[in-house]
Structure formats: structure tokens, C-alpha cells
C-alpha positions as CSV (number, residue, x, y, z in Angstrom):
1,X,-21.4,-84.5,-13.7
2,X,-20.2,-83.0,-10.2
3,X,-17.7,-80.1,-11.8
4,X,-15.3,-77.6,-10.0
5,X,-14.5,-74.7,-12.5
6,X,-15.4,-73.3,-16.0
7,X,-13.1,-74.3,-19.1
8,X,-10.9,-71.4,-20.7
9,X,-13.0,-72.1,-23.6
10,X,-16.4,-71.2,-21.9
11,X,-14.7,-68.1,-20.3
12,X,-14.2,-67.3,-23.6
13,X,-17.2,-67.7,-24.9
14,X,-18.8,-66.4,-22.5
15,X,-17.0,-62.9,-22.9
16,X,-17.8,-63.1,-26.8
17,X,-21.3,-64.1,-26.5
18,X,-22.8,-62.9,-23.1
19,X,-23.6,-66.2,-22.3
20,X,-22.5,-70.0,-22.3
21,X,-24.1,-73.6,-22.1
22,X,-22.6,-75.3,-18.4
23,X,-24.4,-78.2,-19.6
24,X,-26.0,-80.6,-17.1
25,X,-25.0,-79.4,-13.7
26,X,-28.0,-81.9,-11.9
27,X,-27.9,-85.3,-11.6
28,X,-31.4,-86.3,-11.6
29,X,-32.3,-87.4,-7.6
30,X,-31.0,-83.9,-7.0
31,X,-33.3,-82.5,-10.1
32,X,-35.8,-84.5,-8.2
33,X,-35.4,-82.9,-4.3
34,X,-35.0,-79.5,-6.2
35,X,-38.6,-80.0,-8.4
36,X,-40.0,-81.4,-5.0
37,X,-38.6,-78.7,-2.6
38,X,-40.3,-75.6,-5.1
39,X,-43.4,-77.4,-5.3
40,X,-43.9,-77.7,-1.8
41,X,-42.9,-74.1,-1.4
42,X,-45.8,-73.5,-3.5
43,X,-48.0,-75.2,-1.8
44,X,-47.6,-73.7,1.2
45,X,-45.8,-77.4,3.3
46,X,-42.2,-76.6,3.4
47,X,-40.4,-75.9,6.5
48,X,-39.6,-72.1,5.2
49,X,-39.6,-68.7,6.5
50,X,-42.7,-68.0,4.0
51,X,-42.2,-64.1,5.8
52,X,-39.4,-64.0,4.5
53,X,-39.9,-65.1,0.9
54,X,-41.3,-62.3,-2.2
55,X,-44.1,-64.4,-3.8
56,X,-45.9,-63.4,-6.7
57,X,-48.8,-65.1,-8.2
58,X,-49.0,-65.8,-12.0
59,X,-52.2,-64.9,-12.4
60,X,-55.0,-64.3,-9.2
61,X,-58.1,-66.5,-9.5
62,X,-61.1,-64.4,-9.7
63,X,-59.8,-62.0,-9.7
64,X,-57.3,-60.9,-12.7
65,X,-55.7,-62.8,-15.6
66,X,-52.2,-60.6,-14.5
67,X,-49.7,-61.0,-12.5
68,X,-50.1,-60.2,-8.9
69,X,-48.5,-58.3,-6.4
70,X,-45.1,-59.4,-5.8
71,X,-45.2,-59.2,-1.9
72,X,-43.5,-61.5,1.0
73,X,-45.5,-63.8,2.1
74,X,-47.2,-67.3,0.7
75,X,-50.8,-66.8,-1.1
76,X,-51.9,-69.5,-2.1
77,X,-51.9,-73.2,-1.9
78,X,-51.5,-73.5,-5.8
79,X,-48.5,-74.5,-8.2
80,X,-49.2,-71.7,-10.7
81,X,-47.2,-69.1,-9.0
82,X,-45.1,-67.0,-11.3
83,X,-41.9,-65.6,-9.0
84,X,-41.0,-66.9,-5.5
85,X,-37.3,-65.0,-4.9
86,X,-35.5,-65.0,-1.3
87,X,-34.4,-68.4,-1.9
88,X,-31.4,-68.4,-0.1
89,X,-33.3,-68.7,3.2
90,X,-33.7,-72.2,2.0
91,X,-31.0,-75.0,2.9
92,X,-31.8,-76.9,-0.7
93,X,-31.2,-74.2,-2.6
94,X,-28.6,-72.2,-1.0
95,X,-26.3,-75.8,-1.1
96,X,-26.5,-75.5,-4.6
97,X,-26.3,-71.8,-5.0
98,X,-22.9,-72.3,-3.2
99,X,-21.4,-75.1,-5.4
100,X,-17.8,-75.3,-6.1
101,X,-18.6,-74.6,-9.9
102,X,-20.2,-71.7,-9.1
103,X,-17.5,-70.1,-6.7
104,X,-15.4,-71.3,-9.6
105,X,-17.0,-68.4,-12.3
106,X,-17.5,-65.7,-9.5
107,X,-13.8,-65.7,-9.3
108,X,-13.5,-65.3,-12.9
109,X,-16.2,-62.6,-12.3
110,X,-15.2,-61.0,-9.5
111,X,-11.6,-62.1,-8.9
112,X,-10.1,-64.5,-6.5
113,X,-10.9,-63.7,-2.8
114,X,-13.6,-61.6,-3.8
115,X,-16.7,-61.9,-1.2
116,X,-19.8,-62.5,-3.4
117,X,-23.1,-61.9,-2.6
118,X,-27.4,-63.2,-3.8
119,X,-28.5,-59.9,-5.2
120,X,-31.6,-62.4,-5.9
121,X,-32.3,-66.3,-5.6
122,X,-35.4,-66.6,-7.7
123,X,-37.6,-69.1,-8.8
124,X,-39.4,-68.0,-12.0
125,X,-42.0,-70.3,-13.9
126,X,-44.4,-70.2,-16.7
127,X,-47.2,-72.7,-15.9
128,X,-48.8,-74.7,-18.3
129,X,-51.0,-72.6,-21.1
130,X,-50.1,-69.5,-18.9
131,X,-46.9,-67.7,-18.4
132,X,-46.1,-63.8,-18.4
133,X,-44.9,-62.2,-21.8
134,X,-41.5,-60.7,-20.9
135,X,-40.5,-57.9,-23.2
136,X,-37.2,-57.6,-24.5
137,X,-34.6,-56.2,-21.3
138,X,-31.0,-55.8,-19.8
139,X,-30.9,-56.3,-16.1
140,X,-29.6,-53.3,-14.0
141,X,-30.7,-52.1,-11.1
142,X,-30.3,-48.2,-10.6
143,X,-30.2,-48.8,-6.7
144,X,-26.9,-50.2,-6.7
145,X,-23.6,-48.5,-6.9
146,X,-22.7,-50.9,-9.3
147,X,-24.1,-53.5,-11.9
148,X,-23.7,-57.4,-10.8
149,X,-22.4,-59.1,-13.6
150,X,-23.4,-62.6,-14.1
151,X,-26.6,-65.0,-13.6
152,X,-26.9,-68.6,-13.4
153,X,-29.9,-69.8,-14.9
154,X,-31.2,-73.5,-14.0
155,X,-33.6,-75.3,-15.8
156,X,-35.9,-77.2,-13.6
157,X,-38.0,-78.8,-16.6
158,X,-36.8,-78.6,-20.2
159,X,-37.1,-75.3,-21.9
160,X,-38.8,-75.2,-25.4
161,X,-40.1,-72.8,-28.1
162,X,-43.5,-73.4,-27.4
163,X,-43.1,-73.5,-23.1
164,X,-41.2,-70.1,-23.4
165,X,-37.8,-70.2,-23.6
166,X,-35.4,-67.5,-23.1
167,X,-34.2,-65.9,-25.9
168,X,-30.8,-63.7,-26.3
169,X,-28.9,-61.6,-29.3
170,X,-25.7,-63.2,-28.6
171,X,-22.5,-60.6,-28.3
172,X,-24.8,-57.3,-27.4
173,X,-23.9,-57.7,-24.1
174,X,-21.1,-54.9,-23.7
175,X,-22.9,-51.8,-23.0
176,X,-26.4,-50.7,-22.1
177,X,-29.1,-49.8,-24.5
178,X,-30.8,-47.4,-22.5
179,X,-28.7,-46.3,-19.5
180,X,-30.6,-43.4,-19.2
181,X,-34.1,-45.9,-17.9
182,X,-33.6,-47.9,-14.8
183,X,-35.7,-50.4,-15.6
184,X,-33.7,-51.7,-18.3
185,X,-36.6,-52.6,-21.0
186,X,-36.2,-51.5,-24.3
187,X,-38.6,-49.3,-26.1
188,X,-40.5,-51.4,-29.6
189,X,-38.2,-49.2,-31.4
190,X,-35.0,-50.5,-29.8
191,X,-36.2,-53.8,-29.9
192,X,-36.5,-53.3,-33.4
193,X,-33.3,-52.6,-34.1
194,X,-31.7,-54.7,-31.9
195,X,-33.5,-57.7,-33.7
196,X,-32.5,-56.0,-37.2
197,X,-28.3,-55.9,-36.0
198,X,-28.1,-59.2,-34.1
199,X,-30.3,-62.7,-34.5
200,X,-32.2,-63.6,-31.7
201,X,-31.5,-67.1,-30.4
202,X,-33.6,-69.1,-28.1
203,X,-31.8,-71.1,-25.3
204,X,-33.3,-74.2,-25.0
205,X,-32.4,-76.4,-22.5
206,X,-33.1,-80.2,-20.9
207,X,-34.0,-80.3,-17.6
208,X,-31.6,-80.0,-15.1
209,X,-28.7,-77.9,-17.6
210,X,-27.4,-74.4,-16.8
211,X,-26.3,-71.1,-18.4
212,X,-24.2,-68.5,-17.5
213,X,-25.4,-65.1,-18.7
214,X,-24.2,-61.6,-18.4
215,X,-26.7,-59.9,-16.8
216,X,-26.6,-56.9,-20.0
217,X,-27.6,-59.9,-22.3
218,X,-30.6,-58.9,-23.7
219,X,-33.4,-61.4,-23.0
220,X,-37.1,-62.1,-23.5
221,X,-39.6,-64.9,-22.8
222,X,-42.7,-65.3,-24.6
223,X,-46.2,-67.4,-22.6
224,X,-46.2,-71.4,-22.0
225,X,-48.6,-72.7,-24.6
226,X,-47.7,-76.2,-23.4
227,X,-48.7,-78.8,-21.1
228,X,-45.9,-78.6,-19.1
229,X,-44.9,-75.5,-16.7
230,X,-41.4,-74.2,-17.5
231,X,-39.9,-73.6,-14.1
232,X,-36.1,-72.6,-13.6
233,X,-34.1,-71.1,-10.5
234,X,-32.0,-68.1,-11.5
235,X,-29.4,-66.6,-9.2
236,X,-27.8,-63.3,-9.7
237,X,-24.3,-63.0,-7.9
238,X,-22.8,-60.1,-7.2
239,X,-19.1,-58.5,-5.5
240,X,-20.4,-58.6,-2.1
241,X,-19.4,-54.5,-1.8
242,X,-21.8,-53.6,-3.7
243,X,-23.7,-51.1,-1.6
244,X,-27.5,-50.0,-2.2
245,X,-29.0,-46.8,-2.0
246,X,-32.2,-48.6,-0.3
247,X,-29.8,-49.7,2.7
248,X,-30.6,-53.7,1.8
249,X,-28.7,-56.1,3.3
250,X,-27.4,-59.4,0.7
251,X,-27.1,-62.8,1.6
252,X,-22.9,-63.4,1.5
253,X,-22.8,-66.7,-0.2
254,X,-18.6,-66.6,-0.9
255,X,-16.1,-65.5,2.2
256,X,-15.6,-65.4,5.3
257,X,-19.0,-64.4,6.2
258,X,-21.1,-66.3,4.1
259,X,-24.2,-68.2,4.9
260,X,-24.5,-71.8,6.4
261,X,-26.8,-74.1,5.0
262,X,-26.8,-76.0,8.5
263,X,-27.4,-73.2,10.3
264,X,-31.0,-72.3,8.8
């Protein structure tokens, strides 16, 4: 299963579509530590810097059926969190993050020798019979000089229909629906016609498969009306030049001054 680069053929594909199936890129004792290592983060038991870490509640008990604040720090003891992103600061996860498969597209991406950066390691889930309605979007971030260009999106349990699977209109990938709005959401009568010009395709997956997706893809996700939670890890890489108008720093996960599992 263990695989170094992306076929021509994908590449392709990939540039025609937005996105493309990597297959299984887990075998399953290393499904297993990954499911393990998020749900202790949860939980509030791994050895993590929780300071460091953007949590965010799915929904707070008592309190609201929404979302909560997406702030650093653990909240709860509870598995029904809805985003936990900094996940680079993790030795699990950043191992996988930097995978010879995955250098293998940013080069595509980027080009060879191109330092790439985490412009976010996130862990997104829908828990079972909950799950946030995602609207149809684009990904951009207007605090950037530039757009990264690819995600790679990791099933942790198999993504359905019915648990809230990502959906995409394949090939609408090549230029921005709404440059003009920074937050990249589409207004219902964009959505409309987008929906109208290209059919929408959910991407399900088994657990423990990959995607690539351009991050212009338009996506949505509807609530988890299953037993099961739908929980993925999603990592958006970016040229590691990319500077930001709020002064962040990124995590280097390709060249010469990129991250060290060991040394975390």
C-alpha cells in the first residue's frame, strides 16, 4: 500500500477534475494509532501541547445546539468535537503529513525543491446524529499573498451519504466564483447555478482512503444522520513563501527547514 508518487494518469485527472481518488493510503494498524491518537486528543489524555491546538466544539452541552468558539485550548473531555486543527504539533500526524507520497504531489504542485508549508492540519468530524451543515464554498484565504493549491483529505471512518460526505462539481475548479468575498461561500443563487452547469458528486470513501483536491473545488457537507461519527484529517499544503498579512508563522513540512517528528 506504502506509495512514493502520483501516476501521470491521476496528475491528469486531477487537473481536469479538481480532484482524484489516492485510494487506500492506510494500512489498518496505522488506521488504528491514527483513530486512537484523535480520540485521545479529544478526550483530553494525549501527550499534546493542548495550548497550542484550535479546538472547537460541535455543539456545547447546555448550552447551544451550534458550534462553538473555535479557540486554542482543550474543552471538554468528550468525542463530539467538531474541528481540532494545529495538528502538526503532533508526532503521529506530522509522520504522516510528511509521507513520501505526499512530498511526491507537492512537487507536482509546487515544483521540485519547492519548500512546502501546513497552512492547516485539521481534524474535522461529524459525530453521530450531529454534524455541522457546510454550505456550498471554495477555499481561499484573503490573508495570504497567494492561494495554496491542494488538500489531502483522509478518511478516518468510511464516508457515506447519510454520515455526510463531501460532495464536489467536478471540473469547476479553475477560477473563483466570488473573488470579490473572502470567505469563499457562495451566495443560494450561485449555488444554484453552479448545481444547474455541473452535477454534484459525493466522494465517498472507506476508511483509511485519500483525495487530492484543489482547494477551488467547490465542496459541501451535509449533517451525520448515522450511528457512526465521520471523522477525517485534512491537510492543506502550501509553497512555503507564501507570506500572510496577519504575520503567522507555518509549520515547513518539505526543505531544509522542515519539522522533526522526533524532535516534538
Amino acid at each position: 500500500m506504502m506509495r512514493n508518487g502520483i501516476t501521470d494518469a491521476q496528475w491528469s485527472r486531477f487537473k481536469e477534475q479538481g480532484y482524484v481518488r489516492l485510494g487506500p493510503v492506510l494500512e489498518p494498524e496505522d488506521l488504528a494509532a491514527m483513530q486512537r491518537r484523535i480520540d485521545a486528543i479529544m478526550m483530553g489524555t494525549a501527550d499534546v501541547p493542548y495550548e497550542r491546538m484550535l479546538m472547537q466544539l460541535d455543539s456545547v452541552p447546555g448550552v447551544s445546539d451550534q458550534p462553538g468558539p473555535q479557540s486554542k485550548g482543550h474543552k471538554l473531555a468528550t468525542l463530539a468535537y467538531r474541528k481540532i486543527q494545529d495538528l502538526e504539533f503532533d508526532p503521529l500526524f506530522l509522520r504522516y503529513m510528511q509521507r513520501p507520497l505526499f512530498k511526491h504531489i507537492c512537487e507536482r504542485a509546487y515544483g521540485l525543491g519547492t519548500p512546502v508549508a501546513s497552512y492547516r492540519a485539521m481534524f474535522m468530524n461529524k459525530p453521530a446524529h450531529e454534524g455541522t451543515d457546510l454550505a456550498w464554498h471554495q477555499d481561499r484565504w484573503t490573508s495570504l499573498d497567494r492561494d495554496p493549491l491542494i488538500t489531502i483529505w483522509t478518511a478516518l471512518d468510511p464516508a457515506t451519504v447519510e454520515n455526510g460526505c463531501m460532495w464536489v462539481t467536478p471540473g469547476r475548479h479553475n477560477e473563483l466564483i466570488n473573488p470579490s468575498d473572502g470567505s469563499g461561500f457562495l451566495t443560494e443563487e450561485q449555488a444554484e447555478d453552479l448545481t444547474e452547469e455541473f452535477e454534484a458528486e459525493p466522494l465517498t470513501l472507506e476508511a483509511g482512503e485519500a483525495l487530492l483536491l484543489h482547494n477551488h473545488l467547490p465542496h459541501r457537507s451535509g449533517v451525520n444522520s448515522t450511528d457512526i461519527a465521520r471523522r477525517a484529517f485534512s491537510v492543506c499544503y502550501m509553497d512555503a513563501g507564501t507570506v500572510s498579512t496577519e504575520n503567522r508563522e507555518y509549520a515547513v513540512l518539505f526543505g531544509p527547514d522542515a519539522m522533526n517528528p522526533d524532535d516534538l
